[in-house]
N, C-alpha and C positions, 0 to 999 in steps of 0.2 A: 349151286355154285360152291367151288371148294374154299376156304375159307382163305389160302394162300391166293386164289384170283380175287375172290373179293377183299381181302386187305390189298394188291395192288394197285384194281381199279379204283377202290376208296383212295390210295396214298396219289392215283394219276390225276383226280376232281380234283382233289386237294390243292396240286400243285398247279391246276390249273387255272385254279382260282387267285392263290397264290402268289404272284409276279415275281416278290424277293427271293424266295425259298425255291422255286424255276431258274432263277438267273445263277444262283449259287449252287444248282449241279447242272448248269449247260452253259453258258457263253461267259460266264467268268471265270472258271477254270479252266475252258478254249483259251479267253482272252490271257491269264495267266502264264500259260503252257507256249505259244506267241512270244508271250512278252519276256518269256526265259532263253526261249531258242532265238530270240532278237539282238536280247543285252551279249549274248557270248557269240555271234555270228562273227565277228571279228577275228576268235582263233586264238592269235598271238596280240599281245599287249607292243605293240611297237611306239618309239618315241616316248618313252620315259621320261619325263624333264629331270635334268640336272644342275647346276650349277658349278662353277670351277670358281676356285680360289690361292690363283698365280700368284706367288711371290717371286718367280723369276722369268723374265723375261726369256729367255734365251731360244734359239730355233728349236731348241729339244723338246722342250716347255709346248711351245705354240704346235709341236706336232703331235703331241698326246693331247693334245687341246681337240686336233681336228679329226684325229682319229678315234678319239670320245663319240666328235658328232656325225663321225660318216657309220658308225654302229647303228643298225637297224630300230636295235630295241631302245636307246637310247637320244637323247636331242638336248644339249647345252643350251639352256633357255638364259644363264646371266655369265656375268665374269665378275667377280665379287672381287672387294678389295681387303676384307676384314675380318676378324672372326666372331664380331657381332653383325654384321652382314649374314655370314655364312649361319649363326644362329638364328636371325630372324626368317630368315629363308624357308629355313627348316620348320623353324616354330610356327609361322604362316601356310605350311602345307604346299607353298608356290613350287615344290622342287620337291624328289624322294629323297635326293642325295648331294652332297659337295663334294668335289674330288679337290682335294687340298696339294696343292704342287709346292716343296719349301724353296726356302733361298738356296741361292749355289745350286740346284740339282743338277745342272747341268755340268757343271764346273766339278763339282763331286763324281758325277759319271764318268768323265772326260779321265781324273787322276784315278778310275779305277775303284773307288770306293764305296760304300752302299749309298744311295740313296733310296726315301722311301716315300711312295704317293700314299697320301690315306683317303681314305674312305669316310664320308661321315654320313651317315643314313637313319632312317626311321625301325627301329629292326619290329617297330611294334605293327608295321604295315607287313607284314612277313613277305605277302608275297610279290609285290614292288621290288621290295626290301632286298629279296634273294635275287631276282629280276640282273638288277641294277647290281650286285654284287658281285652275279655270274660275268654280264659283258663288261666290268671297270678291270675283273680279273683279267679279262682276254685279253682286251686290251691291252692293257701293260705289259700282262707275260709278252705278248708278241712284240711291244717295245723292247722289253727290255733280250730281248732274244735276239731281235736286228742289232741292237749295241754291241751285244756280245761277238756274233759272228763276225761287224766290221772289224773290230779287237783282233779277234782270231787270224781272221783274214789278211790283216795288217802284220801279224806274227810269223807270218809263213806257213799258218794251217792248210793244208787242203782242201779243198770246197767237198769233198766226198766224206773229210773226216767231220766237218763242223758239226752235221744233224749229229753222230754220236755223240760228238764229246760232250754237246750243250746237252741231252739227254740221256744218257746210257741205260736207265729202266722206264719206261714207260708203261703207262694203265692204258687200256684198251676196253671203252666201256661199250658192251652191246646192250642196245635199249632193245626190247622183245615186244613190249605193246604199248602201244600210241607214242609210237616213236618221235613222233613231231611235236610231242608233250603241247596238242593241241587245248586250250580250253574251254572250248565247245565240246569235244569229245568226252573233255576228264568231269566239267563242271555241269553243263547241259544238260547230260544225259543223267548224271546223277542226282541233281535238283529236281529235275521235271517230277520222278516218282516220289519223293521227301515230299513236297507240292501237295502233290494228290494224297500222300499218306495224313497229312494233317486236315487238309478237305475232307477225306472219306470220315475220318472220327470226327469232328466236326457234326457233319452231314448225320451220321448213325445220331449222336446225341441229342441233336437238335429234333430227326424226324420220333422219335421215342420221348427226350423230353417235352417233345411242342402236346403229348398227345396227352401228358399229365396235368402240361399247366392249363389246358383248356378245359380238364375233366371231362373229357371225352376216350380217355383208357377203356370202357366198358364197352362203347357204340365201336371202337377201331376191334377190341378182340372179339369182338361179333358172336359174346356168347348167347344160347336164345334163351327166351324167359322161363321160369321155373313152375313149376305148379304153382305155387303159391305169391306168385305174381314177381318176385324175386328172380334176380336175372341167376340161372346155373352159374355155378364154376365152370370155366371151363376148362377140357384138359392143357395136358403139356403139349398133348399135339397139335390142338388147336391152334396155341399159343404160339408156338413156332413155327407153324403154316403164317402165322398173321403176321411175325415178325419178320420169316424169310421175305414176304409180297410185299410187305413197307420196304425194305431194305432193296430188295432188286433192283426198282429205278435208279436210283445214287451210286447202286452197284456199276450196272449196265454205262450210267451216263459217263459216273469219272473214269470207269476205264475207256470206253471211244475217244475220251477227252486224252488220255494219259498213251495211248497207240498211234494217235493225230500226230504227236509230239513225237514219240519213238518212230515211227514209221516216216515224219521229214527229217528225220536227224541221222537214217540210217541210210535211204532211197535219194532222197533230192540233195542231203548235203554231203554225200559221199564216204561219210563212214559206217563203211560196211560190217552187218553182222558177221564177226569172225564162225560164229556155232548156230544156235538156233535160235532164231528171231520166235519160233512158235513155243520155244521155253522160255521165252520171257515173258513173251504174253500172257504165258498161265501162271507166273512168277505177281505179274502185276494183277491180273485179276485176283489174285489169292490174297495180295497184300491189301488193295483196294477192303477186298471181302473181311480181311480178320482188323482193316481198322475198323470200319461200321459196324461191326459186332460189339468191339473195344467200349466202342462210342455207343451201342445204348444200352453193352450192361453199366456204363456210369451213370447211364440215366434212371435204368433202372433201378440202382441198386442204392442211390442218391435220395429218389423221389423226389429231383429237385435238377431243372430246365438250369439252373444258373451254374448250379456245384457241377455236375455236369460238361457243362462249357468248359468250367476251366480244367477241368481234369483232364478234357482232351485235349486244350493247348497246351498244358502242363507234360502230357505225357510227351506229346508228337510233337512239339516244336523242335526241342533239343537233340529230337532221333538223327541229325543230319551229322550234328557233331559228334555223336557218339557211334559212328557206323564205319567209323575205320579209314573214310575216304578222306577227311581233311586232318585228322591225327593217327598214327598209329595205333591199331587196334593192341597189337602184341607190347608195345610201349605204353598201356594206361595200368592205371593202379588197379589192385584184385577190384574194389567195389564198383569202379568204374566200369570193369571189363563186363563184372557183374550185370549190369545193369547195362549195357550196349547190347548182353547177348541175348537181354530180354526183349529187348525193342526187336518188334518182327521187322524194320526195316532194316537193320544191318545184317540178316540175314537176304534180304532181298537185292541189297546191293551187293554180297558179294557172287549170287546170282548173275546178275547182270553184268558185272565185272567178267565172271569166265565166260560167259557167253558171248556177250560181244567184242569184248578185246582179247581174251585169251582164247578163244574155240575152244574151253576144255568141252569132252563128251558127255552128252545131258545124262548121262548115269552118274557123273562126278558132282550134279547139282539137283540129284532127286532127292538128297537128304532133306534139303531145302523146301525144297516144296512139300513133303512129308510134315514138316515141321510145322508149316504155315497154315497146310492144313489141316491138322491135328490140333492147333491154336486156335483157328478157327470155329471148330465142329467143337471145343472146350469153352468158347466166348460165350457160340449160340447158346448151349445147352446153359451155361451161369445165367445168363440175361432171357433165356426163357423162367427159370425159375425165379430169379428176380419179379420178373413181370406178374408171377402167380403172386407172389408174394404181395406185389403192390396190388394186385386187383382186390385181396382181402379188406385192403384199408384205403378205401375209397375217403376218409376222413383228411389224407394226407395229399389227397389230387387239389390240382387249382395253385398249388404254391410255386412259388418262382424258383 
């Protein structure tokens, strides 16, 4: 038996025996990968609660009141009377935002003069925050646009002149991909892999540290015994047959788990791969692949199941914010950019980004996968010599 089937079948008892270490590369990162494509089924955030803070009564007043709450994204949940009202509101989380209406507005509008609604909102909730920002702006502009026209219209404008005059340059913005700035499309699809990228280094860590701290490193690399009753060394190739067969299951498991998720997100929920759905697959497989590698050269190279662990929450957790998708990549500072271009998941997001929403041509995104695997086949080979290295000093196995 080649020593890559026999580390498999050893890493398959293992986990059969196992139950936790089972759950955590099969029906928990199922249940996960569910529970992402769940929370964002929704799409669009509609009904935003707000609150208003009228100081004038007037019909003008009461009509940006109602056309606050006939806005989709929006829903007027108080009518406040104060501006400690409208702070605790705020400060209680009950509302994103207060639309503040002064005295006279109306009265002001009427003689022709500015009047101005404000806004008071949480800016630390960004994305609420812009939400509620974007429809209080519509809103109004389109308020204050009927005023103006009545004006006009009163003046003797002609109804063909008023769209110029109130506007004479106009921006005309074409959106190109995910038009409907869906966020099951923007955030779903992009979380599901982040997910699994921290699961697979995880997963690498744990199945490499679990084999230290039990001091059973010798019986997993299956080397045979020596003349002299001493087990050989064994080679490199040995070593990486043993590492590739442990590794495969977690491989295998979290991507069917990580494809589950892409394939209802793309087939049953209707957004369609713009390019190749079969270059993302091997986008994800590779990523899946160079974090379990990640994850047990820490183990190896640690000699220690705990140090380990957190190296690979340490690396993979923060990979989501540093991949370009919720900050600008070209807007981070050099060490930051540094350090985003390291993590192999932002380059696998911007994979997935051409691919399924821009159709660019999978020649535009083979660099990428070049890279990931080049990363890869540089992980394995560190964390097989690593592993040589710890099989020397059997004095250091059994530690946490």
């Amino acid at each position: 038996m080649t020593p890559l089937r026999a580390s498999a079948l050893r890493e398959w008892r293992l986990l059969r025996t196992r139950g936790r270490d089972a759950a955590m590369l099969s029906w928990v990162p199922l249940l996960t990968v569910a529970l992402l494509c769940w929370i964002f089924s929704a799409g669009q955030p509609y009904g935003l609660p707000i609150a208003v803070w009228a100081e004038d009564s007037s019909s003008l007043a009461r009509q940006l009141v109602r056309m606050l709450d006939a806005t989709p994204g929006l829903s007027v949940r108080a009518q406040l009377l104060s501006r400690a009202e409208a702070q605790q509101a705020l400060q209680r989380m009950d509302v994103y935002g207060v639309v503040h209406i002064p005295p006279h507005f109306a009265r002001d509008v009427q003689r022709g003069g500015a009047a101005s609604v404000t806004l008071l909102h949480n800016a630390q909730l960004s994305t609420a925050s812009s939400l509620v920002q974007r429809d209080v702006r519509q809103v109004v502009g389109t308020l204050s646009a009927g005023v103006e026209m009545q004006a006009m219209a009163k003046r003797g404008t002609p109804a063909q002149a008023l769209q110029v005059r109130l506007e004479p340059i106009r921006t005309q913005l074409v959106a190109l991909f995910n038009v409907s700035t869906n966020y099951e499309q923007f955030l779903a699809a992009t979380l599901l892999p982040a997910l699994l990228h921290i699961l697979a280094m995880t997963a690498g860590a744990w199945s490499v540290g679990r084999e230290l701290r039990d001091g059973t490193l010798g019986q997993w690399l299956g080397a045979p015994a020596g003349e002299a009753q001493a087990p050989a060394r064994p080679s490199a190739a040995q070593v990486l047959a043993a590492l590739l067969g442990k590794l495969a299951l977690p491989l295998v498991s979290l991507w069917l788990c990580g494809m589950a998720g892409l394939v209802y997100l793309s087939q049953l929920r209707g957004w369609a791969v713009a390019g190749s759905l079969a270059w993302i697959a091997l986008g994800l497989l590779l990523l899946i692949a160079v974090s379990l590698a990640a994850g047990a050269l820490l183990a190896a190279g640690t000699l220690s199941l705990r140090q380990a662990m957190s190296g690979a929450g340490l690396l993979s957790a923060p990979a989501f914010a540093f991949s370009g998708v919720g900050f600008p990549l070209l807007a981070m500072s050099g060490s930051a950019r540094t350090w985003a271009e390291a993590m192999p998941y932002t380059h696998y997001a911007r994979l997935q980004i051409e691919q399924w929403q821009m159709g660019a041509p999978p020649a535009q995104s083979l660099p990428v996968i070049a890279v990931l695997l080049l990363a890869t086949l540089v992980l394995l080979a560190l964390a097989t010599a690593a592993l040589l290295r710890a099989w020397a000093r059997p004095q250091d196995w059994g530690k946490r």
